[in-house]
Residue frames as qw, qx, qy, qz and C-alpha x, y, z in Angstrom:
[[0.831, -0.367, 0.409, -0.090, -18.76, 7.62, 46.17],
 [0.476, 0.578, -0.537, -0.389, -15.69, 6.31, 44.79],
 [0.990, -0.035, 0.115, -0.073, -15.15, 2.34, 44.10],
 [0.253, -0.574, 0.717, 0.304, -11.14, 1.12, 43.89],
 [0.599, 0.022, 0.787, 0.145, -12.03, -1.93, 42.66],
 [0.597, 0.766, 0.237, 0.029, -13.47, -0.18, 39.32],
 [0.166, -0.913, 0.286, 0.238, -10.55, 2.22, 39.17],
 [0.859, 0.460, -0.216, 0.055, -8.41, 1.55, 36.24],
 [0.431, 0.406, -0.589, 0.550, -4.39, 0.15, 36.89],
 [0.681, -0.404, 0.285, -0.540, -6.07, -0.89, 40.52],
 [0.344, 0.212, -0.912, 0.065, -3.87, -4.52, 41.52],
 [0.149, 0.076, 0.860, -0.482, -6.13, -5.04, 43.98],
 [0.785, 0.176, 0.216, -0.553, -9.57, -5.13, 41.53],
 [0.740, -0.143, 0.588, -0.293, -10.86, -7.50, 40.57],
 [0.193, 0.370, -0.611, -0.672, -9.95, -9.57, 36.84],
 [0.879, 0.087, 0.309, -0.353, -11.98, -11.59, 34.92],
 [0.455, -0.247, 0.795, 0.317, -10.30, -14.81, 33.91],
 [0.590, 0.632, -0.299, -0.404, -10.21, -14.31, 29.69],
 [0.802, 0.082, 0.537, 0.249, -8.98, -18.67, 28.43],
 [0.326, -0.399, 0.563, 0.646, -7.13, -19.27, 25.59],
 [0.353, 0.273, 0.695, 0.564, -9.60, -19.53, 22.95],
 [0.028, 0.909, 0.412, -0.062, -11.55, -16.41, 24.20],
 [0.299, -0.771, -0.020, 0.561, -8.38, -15.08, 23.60],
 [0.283, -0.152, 0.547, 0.773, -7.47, -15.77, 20.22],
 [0.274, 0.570, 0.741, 0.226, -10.98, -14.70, 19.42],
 [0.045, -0.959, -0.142, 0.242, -10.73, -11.30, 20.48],
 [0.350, -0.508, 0.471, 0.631, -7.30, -10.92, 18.73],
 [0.300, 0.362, 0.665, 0.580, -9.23, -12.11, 15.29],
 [0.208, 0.834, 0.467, 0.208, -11.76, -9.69, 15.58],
 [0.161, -0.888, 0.064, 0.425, -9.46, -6.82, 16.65],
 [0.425, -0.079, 0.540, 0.722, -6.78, -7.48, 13.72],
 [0.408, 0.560, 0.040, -0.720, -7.92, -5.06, 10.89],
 [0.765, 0.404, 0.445, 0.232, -7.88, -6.47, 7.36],
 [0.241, -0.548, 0.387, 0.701, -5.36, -5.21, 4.66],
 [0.333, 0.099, 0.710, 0.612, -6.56, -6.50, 1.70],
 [0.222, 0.848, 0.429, 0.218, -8.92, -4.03, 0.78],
 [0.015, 0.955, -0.128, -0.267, -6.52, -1.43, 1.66],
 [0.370, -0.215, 0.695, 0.577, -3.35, -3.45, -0.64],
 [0.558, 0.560, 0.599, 0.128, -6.56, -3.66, -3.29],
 [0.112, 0.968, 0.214, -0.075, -6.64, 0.24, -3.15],
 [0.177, -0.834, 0.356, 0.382, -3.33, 0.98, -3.33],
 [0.510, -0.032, 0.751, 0.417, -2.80, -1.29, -6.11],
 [0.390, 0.687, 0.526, 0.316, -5.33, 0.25, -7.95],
 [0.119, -0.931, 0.091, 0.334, -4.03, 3.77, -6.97],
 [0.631, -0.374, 0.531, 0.424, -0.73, 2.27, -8.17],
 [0.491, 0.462, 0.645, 0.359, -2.25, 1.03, -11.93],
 [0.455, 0.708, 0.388, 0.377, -3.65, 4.24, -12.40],
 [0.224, -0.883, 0.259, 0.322, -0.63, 6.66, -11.74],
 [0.506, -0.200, 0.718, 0.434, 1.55, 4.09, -13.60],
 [0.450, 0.527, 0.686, 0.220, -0.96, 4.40, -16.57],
 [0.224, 0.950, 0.189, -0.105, -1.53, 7.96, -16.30],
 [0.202, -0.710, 0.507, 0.445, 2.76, 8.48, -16.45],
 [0.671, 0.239, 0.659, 0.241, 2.47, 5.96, -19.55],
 [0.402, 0.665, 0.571, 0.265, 0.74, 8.11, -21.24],
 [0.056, -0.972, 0.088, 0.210, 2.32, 11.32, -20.41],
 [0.558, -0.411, 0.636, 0.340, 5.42, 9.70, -21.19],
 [0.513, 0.475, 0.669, 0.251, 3.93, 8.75, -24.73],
 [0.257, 0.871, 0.339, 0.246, 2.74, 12.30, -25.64],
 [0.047, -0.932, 0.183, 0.310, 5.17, 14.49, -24.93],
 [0.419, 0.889, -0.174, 0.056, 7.48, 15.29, -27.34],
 [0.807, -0.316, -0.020, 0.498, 11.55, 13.95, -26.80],
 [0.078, 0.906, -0.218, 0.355, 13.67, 16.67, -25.71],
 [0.717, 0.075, -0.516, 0.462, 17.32, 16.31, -24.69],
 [0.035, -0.428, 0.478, -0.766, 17.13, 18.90, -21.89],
 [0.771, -0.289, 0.287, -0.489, 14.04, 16.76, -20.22],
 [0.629, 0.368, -0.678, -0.097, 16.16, 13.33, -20.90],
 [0.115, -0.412, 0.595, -0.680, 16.91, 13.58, -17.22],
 [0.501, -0.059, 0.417, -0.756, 13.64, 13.40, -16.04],
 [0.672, 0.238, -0.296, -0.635, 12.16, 11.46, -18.48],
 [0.695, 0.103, -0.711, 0.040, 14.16, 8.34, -17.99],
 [0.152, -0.137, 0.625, -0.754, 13.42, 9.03, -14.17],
 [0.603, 0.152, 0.104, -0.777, 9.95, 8.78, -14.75],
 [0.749, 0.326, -0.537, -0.210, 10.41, 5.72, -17.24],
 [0.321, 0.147, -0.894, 0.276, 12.13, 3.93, -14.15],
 [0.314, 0.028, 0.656, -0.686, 9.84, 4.65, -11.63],
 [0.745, 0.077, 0.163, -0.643, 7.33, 3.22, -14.00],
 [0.477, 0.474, -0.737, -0.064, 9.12, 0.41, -14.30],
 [0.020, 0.253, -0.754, 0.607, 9.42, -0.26, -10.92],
 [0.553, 0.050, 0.368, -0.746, 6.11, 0.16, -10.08],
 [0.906, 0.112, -0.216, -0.346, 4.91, -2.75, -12.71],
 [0.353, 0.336, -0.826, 0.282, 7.55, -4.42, -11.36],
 [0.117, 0.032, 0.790, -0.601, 6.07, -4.40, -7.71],
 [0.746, 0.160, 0.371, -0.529, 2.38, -4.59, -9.00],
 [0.771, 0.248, -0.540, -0.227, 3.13, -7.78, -11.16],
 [0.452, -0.100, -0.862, 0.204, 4.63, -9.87, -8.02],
 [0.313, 0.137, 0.636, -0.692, 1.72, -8.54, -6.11],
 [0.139, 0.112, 0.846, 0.502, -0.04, -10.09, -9.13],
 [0.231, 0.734, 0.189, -0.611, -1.82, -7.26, -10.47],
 [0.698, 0.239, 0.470, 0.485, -2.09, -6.92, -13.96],
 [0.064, -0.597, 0.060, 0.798, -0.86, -4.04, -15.62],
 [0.554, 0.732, 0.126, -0.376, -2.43, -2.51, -18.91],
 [0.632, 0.683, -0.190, 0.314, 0.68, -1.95, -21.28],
 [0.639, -0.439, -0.034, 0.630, 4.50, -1.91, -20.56],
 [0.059, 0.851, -0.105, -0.511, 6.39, 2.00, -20.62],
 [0.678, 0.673, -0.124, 0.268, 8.59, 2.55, -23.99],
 [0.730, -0.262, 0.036, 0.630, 12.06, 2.88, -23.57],
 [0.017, 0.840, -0.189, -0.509, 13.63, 6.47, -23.94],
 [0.796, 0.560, 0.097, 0.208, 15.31, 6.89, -27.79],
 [0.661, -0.464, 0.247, 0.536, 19.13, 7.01, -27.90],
 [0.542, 0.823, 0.137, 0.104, 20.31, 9.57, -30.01]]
């Protein structure tokens, strides 16, 4: 037995009447939350930025990886850049590459 009036996209069932503060309640509880996923990716952030620190530290300078290196040196720039005005604190800042 079917029923129209259940039947979804059906102008002719019936609606129930949803007010304005029963709507902005169902919009809070449906909004997700970000800040535990900005936490995680900040801390994802810290410790990529830390672990290139320290690769960056221990290897050896070589002018044929100069390239890369100061690639690597910007992007960890950057990155304490964007987790310091998302006020995160970062561990240590990167060394600078040696001009020879």
């Amino acid at each position: 037995m079917r029923r129209p009036e259940l039947e979804k996209d059906n102008p002719t069932a019936p609606q129930l009447y949803v007010g304005p503060r029963r709507r902005r309640a169902l919009s809070r509880a449906t909004t997700p939350s970000h800040a535990p996923a900005q936490d995680a990716i900040a801390a994802t952030m810290q410790a990529l930025t830390a672990a290139a620190e320290e690769f960056v530290s221990g290897v050896p300078y070589m002018q044929d990886l100069d390239k890369e290196r100061n690639a690597l040196l910007a992007a960890i720039a950057q990155t304490q850049t964007l987790l310091a005005t998302e006020h995160v604190t970062v561990t240590r800042a990167a060394r600078t590459s040696k001009r020879r």
